[in-house]
C-alpha positions in Angstrom: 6.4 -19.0 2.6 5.3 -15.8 0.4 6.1 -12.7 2.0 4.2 -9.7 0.8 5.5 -6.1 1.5 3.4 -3.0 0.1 4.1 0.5 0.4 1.5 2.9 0.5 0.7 6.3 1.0 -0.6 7.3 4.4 -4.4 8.2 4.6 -6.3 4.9 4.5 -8.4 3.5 7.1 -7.7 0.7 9.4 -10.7 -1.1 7.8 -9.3 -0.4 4.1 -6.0 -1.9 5.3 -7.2 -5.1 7.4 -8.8 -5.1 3.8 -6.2 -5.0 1.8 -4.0 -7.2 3.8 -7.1 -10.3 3.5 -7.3 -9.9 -0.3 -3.4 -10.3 -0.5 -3.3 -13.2 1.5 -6.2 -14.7 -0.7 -4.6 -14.3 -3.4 -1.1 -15.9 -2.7 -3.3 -19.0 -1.0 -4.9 -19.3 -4.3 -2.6 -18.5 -7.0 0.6 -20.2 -5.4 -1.3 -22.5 -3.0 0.4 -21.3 -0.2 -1.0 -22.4 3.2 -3.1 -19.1 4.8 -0.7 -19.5 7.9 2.8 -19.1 6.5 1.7 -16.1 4.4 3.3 -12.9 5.6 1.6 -9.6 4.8 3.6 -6.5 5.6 2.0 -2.8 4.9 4.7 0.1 5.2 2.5 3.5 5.5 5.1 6.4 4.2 3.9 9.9 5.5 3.3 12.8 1.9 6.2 14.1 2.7 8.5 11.6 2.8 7.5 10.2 -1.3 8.8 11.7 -3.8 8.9 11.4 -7.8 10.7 13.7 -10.2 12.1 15.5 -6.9 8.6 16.3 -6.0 7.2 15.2 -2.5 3.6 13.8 -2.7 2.9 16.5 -0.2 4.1 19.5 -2.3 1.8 17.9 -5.6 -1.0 17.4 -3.3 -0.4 21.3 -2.6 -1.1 22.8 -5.5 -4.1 23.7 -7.6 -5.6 21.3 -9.7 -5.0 22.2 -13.3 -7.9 24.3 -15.5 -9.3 22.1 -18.1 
């Protein structure tokens, strides 16, 4: 029984994840041959402030200006 957990962002619609969640479960039933009803598909939605890398919150990058070219 695959079990699929994904961690993303918050900010995407309810479409985009129902999405995302179908193309995941295709993909196990067709790579593993896995039966469509023992997949599990589990999204985690992590609020900006909460996600951090290189002690920076996503929140605080999303904050500042975008860099001059």
């Amino acid at each position: 029984m695959p079990f699929i957990d994904v961690t993303l962002g918050t900010g995407r619609t309810p479409e985009q994840v129902r999405a995302l969640i179908h193309e995941l479960t295709q993909a196990a039933h067709r790579t593993v041959g896995a039966p469509l009803s023992s997949i599990r598909v589990v999204i985690r939605e992590v609020e900006p402030a909460h996600w951090a890398a290189g002690d920076v919150t996503t929140e605080e990058r999303n904050a500042r200006p975008a860099p001059e070219h």
